[in-house]
Each structure stands twice: as C-alpha cells, then as structure tokens.
C-alpha positions as CSV (number, residue, x, y, z in Angstrom):
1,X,108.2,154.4,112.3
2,X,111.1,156.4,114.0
3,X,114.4,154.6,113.7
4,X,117.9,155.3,114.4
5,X,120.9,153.3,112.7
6,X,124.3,153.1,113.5
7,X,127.6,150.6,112.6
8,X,129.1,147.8,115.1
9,X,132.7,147.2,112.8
10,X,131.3,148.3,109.5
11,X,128.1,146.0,110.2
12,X,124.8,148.5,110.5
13,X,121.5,148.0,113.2
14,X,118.7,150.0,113.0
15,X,117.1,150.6,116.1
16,X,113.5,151.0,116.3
17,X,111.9,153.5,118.6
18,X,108.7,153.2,117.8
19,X,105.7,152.5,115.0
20,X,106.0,148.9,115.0
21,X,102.7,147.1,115.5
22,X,102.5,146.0,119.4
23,X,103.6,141.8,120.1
24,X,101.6,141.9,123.3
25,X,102.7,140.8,126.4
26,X,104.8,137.5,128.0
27,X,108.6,136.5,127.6
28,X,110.3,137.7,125.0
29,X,110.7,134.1,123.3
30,X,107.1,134.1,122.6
31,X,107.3,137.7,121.4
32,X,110.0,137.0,119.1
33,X,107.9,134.3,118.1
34,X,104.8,136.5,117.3
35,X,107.0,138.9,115.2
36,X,108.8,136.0,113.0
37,X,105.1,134.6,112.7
38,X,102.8,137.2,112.3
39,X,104.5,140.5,111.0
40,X,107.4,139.2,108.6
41,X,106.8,141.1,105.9
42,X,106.9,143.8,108.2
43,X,110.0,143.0,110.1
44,X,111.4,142.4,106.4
45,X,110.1,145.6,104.7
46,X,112.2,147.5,107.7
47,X,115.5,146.2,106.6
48,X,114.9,144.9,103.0
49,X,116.0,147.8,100.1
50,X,114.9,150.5,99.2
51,X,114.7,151.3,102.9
52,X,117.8,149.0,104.4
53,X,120.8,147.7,103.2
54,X,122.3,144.4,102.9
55,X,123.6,142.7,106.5
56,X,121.3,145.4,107.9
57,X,119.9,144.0,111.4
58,X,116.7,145.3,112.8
59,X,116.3,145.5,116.9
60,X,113.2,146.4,118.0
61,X,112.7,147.7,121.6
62,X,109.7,146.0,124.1
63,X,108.8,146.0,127.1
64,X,110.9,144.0,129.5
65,X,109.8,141.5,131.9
66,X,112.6,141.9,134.1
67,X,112.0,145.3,136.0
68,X,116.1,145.5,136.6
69,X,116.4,145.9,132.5
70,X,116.8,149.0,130.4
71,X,115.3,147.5,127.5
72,X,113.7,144.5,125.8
73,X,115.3,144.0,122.4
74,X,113.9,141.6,119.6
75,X,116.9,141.3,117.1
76,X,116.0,140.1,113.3
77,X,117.5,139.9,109.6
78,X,116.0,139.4,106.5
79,X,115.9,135.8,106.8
80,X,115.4,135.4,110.8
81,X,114.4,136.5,114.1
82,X,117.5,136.2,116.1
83,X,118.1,134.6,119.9
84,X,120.4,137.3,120.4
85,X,123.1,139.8,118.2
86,X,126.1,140.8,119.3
87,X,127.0,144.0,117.8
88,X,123.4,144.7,117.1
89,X,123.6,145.1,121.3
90,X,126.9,147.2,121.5
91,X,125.1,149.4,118.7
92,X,122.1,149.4,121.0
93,X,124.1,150.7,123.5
94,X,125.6,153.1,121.5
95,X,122.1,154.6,120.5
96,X,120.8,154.5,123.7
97,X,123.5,156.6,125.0
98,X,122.9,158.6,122.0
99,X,118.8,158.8,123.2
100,X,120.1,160.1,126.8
101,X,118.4,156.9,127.8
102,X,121.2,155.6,130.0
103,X,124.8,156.9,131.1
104,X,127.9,155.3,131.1
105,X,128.8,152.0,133.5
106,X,126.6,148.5,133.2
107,X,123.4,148.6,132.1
108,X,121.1,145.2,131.9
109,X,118.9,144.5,128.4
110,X,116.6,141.5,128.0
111,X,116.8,139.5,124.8
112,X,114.9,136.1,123.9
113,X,118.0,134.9,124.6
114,X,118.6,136.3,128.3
115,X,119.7,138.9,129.9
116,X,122.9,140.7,128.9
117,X,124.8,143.2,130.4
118,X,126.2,146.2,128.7
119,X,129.0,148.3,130.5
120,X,129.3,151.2,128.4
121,X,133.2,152.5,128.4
122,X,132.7,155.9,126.3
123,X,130.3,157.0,123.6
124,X,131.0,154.3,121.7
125,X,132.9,151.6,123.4
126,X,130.8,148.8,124.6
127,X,131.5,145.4,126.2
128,X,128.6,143.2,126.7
129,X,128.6,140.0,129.0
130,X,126.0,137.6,126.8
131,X,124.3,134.8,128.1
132,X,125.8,131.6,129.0
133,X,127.6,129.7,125.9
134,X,128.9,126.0,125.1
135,X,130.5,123.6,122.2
136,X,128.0,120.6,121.8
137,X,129.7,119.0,118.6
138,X,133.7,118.7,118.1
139,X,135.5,117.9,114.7
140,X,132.6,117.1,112.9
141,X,133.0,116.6,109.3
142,X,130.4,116.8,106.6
143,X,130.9,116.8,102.8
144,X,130.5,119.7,101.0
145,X,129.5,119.7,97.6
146,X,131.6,121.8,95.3
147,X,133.8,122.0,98.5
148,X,135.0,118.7,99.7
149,X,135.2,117.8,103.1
150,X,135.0,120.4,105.5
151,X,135.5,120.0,109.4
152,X,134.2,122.1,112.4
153,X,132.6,122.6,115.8
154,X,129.0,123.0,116.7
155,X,128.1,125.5,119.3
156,X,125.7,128.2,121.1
157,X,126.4,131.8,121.7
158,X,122.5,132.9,121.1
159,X,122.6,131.3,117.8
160,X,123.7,127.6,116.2
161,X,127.1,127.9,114.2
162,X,129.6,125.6,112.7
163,X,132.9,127.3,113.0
164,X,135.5,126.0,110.7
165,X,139.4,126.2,111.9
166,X,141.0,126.5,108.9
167,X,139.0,128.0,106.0
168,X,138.5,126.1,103.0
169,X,138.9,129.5,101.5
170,X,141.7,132.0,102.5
171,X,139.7,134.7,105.0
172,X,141.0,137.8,103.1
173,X,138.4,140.5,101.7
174,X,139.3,139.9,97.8
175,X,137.7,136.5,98.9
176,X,134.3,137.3,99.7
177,X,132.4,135.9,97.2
178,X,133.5,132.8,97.1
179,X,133.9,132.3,101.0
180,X,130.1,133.1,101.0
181,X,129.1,130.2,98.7
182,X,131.3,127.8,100.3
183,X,129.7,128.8,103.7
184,X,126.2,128.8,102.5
185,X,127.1,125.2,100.5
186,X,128.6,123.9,104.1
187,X,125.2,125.1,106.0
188,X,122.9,123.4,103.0
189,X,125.3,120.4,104.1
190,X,124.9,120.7,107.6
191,X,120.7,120.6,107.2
192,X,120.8,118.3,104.9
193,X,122.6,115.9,107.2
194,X,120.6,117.4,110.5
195,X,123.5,118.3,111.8
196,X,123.2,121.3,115.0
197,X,122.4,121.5,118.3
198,X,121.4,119.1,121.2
199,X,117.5,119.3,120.5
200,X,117.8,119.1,116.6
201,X,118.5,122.9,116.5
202,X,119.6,123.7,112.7
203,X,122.5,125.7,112.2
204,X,122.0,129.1,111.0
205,X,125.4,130.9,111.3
206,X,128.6,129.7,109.3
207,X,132.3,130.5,110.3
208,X,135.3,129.9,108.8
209,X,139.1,131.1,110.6
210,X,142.0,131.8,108.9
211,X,145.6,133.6,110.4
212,X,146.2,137.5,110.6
213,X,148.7,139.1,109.3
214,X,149.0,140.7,112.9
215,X,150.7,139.5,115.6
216,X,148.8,140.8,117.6
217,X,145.4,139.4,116.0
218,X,144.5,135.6,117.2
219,X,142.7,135.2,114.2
220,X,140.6,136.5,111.0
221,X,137.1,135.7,110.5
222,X,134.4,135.3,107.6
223,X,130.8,135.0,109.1
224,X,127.8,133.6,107.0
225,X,124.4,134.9,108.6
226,X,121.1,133.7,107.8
227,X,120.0,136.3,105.1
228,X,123.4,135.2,103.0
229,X,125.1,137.9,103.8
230,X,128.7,138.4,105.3
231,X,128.7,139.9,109.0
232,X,131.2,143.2,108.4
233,X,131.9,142.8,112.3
234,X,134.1,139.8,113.9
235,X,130.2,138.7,115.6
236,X,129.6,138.8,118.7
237,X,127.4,135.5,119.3
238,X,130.0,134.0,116.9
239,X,133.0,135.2,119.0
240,X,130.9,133.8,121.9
241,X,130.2,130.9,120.4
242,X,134.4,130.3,119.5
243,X,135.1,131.5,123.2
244,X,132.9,128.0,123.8
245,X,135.4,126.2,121.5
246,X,138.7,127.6,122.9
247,X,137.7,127.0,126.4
248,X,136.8,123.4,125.7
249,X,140.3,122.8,123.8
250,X,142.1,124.6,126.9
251,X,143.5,126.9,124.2
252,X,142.4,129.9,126.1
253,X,142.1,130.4,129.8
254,X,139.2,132.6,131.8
255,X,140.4,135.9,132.2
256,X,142.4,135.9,129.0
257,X,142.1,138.3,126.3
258,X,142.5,137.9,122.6
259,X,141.8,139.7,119.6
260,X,139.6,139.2,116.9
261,X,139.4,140.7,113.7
262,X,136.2,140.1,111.0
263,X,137.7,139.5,107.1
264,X,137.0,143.7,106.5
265,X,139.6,143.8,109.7
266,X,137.3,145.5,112.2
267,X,138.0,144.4,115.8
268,X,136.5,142.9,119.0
269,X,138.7,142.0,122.1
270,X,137.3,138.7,123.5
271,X,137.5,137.0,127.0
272,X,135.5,134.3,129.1
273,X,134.8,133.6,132.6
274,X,133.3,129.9,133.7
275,X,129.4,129.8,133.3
276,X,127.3,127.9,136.3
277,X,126.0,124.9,133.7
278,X,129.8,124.1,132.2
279,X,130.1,126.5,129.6
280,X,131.4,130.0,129.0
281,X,130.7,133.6,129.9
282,X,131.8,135.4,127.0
283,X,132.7,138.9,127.6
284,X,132.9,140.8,123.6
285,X,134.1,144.8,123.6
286,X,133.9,146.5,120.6
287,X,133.2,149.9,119.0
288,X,129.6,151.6,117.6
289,X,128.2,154.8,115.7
290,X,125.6,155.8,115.4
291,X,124.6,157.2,111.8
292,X,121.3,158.4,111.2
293,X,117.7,159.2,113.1
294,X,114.7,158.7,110.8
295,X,110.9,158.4,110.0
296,X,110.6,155.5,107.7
297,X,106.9,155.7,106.1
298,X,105.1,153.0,104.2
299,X,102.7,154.0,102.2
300,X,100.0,151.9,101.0
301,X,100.3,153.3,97.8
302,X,104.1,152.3,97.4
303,X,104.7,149.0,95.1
304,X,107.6,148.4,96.9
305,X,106.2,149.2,100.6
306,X,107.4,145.7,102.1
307,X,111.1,146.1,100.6
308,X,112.6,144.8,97.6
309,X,114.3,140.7,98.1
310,X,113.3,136.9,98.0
C-alpha cells in the first residue's frame, strides 16, 4: 500500500495512493459506508501503531462521481469514518501538488460529505470552501460527571460537535490531559442524554474555547475527536462548525476574517459567506507538509499486522 503523509498544524494525514482493497462503485456515502463496515480492521491497521501515530487521519483516494472533481476522498480515524476533515483536505492538497496531480488555483474534491473546493495559494497554503454548515442546538446544558455543568452549541460542519464557550478547563497545552477527559466525559454526557443533531445524529467531536494571549487571535481551541485524541490543528470542520455559531449570534459578519489558533498554537484564518439553506459557507486557510512517501506492507505473518489499540 503506497502512502504519503504530511502535517495540517502539527496534526498528520496519510494519504493513500493505492493498495487498499476496491469499495466498488456509487456515492461516496455508501462507499464510506462499505469501508467503516467491511474493512475496519483494515482502515484501522493503516493508522493504528506500529505503522501510524496517534491523531493520525487516513484519506483514501476513489473514484469520483462528479466528473468536475480531482479526487474522491474517504477520510477516517481509528475510531470513525469521517463525513469530511478539514486539514486532512488542505494536507490533501498539499500532497497532491506534491504528486504533480494538480497546479496551483481551485481545484474541486468529492467527499461523503460534498464537494469542496480547494484553492491552492503556494506549496503549502490551502484554503478550502467545505460544504454548507449550521448551529441546530443553542446553550444547551448537560451535566457532566466529574465536571459539573457544562454549556454549549450543537452544530454541523461535516461532523456533530458541541462547542463549549468558555472551557471548563483553561485551553493551554500544560492542560491537555485533563481537557481530554473532561471533553470525552461531556460527549459520554451528551450520548447518554441523546443529545446531537436534528435526526438523532450523536456527537462525535468535542470543543471547548478559551482567550489567546494574542490580540490578534479570536480565540484558542482544544478539539476532542472520536479516537480520544486531541486535534494538533485549530479543525477545520470544527472551525466550520463555530463559523455556524458566530454567524447565528451575529458575532461575526460574512466576509470577515478571524483567527484561530488550536491549544499547540498552530493557526487557521477563518471566514463565511451565506449558504443557500440558512447556514454558513465556511471558508478555512491554513498551512500543510508533506513528510514522507512509503510502502506500508502487512504481512500475514506479522502479529501485529492490523495495528496495535482497543
């Protein structure tokens, strides 16, 4: 299996090229549905140790349905097969450039999701346009054991999260352990109350805001994702997903631009246009390298040939 992996804000994708066993034809929601259903361990074994790394998210190039597209992309963790992944697609970019596979200016890439655009700056400068976001749930406040009450907004960027304005934890890096149990503590709470999206969607992404130090900065960020571990970049479905929020307090107008840093302090620079059904059009730019090419092999022989993890 020929991969090549590269960093969105500290937060690695690997890219694979080919070697993975063929999902057939049809949309890419039923695609993405074959993979999380019929080849998890295999999904798994490409991101799990000895051959990944934690936060590591796989994307694995298709066929697209849409002619106009560069790419199909199916975007996983450990835990999940994702709707859509925001830095996983600016490091996408990235490596496609890298390929030779596209030049610079906007480029369209189908994802279970929909179809986002990528309009590639430089090398490694990315913005991408994701699909159409909203806020469904505002102040909603669940009881968190170990925690206490903790308040927050339900909404869509391409995922379900509850983003929590202010922290129950100060966002700063030496606080990483313990923001990670109170965020996986308030998503336990959220499930066990059925608390997400408008069809009984659960959540499966957790964020909680705090200030920056920077003036500059609109706020930090500390990301949960659904394998447990911390996003490294500010998320881009998350920062689509608070984009949804902002808009629907009037806190931020279309066409304005903030900045968003992740709690490592890697940055995104955010902005939304209206979306046709009421929400938001979230427009992300951020920064990817790519790090390595490889062959990863599995052989049958190997006790540890579908990864090391729960």
């Amino acid at each position: 299996m020929h991969v090549i992996d590269s960093h969105t804000g500290g937060e690695p994708t690997r890219v694979i090229l080919d070697g993975f066993p063929d999902l057939g034809e049809g949309p890419l929601s039923l695609r993405a549905t074959r993979l999380a259903t019929d080849f998890r361990d295999t999904y798994r074994a490409v991101v799990l140790e000895p051959r990944g790394q934690v936060a590591m998210v796989g994307a694995l190039l298709v066929p697209p349905t849409d002619p106009s597209c560069v790419t199909g992309v199916i975007y996983f963790d450990v835990e999940a097969v994702l709707g859509m992944c925001g830095h996983g697609t600016i490091g996408l970019a990235a490596t496609l450039y890298h390929m030779g596979r596209i030049g610079l200016g906007s480029h369209r890439i189908e994802t279970p999701a929909g179809i986002v655009t990528v309009e590639l700056h430089d090398a490694n400068t990315v913005t991408v346009t994701n699909i159409e976001s909203r806020r469904v749930s505002h102040a909603v406040t669940v009881e968190v054991p170990g925690v206490g009450p903790v308040t927050g907004d339900v909404a869509y960027g391409g995922n379900w999260f509850f983003l929590v304005d202010a922290s129950p934890v100060a966002v700063a890096p030496g606080n990483i352990r313990a923001l990670t149990d109170a965020a996986v503590a308030t998503r336990e709470a959220l499930h066990a109350q059925k608390i997400g999206g408008e069809a009984g969607e659960p959540v499966d992404h957790v964020i909680f805001y705090g200030p920056s130090d920077d003036p500059l900065v609109h706020s930090r960020n500390f990301v949960l994702c659904p394998d447990d571990a911390y996003d490294r970049s500010p998320c881009g479905t998350g920062s689509s997903a608070r984009l949804a929020c902002l808009a629907a307090e009037g806190r931020l107008g279309s066409g304005e631009e903030i900045v968003q840093h992740s709690v490592i302090g890697s940055a995104y620079r955010l902005s939304w246009m209206p979306g046709a059904r009421g929400g938001v059009i979230p427009r992300i730019t951020g920064q990817a390298f790519v790090m390595a090419t490889a062959e990863l092999i599995f052989d049958e022989a190997d006790p540890f040939r579908h990864g090391i993890g729960p």
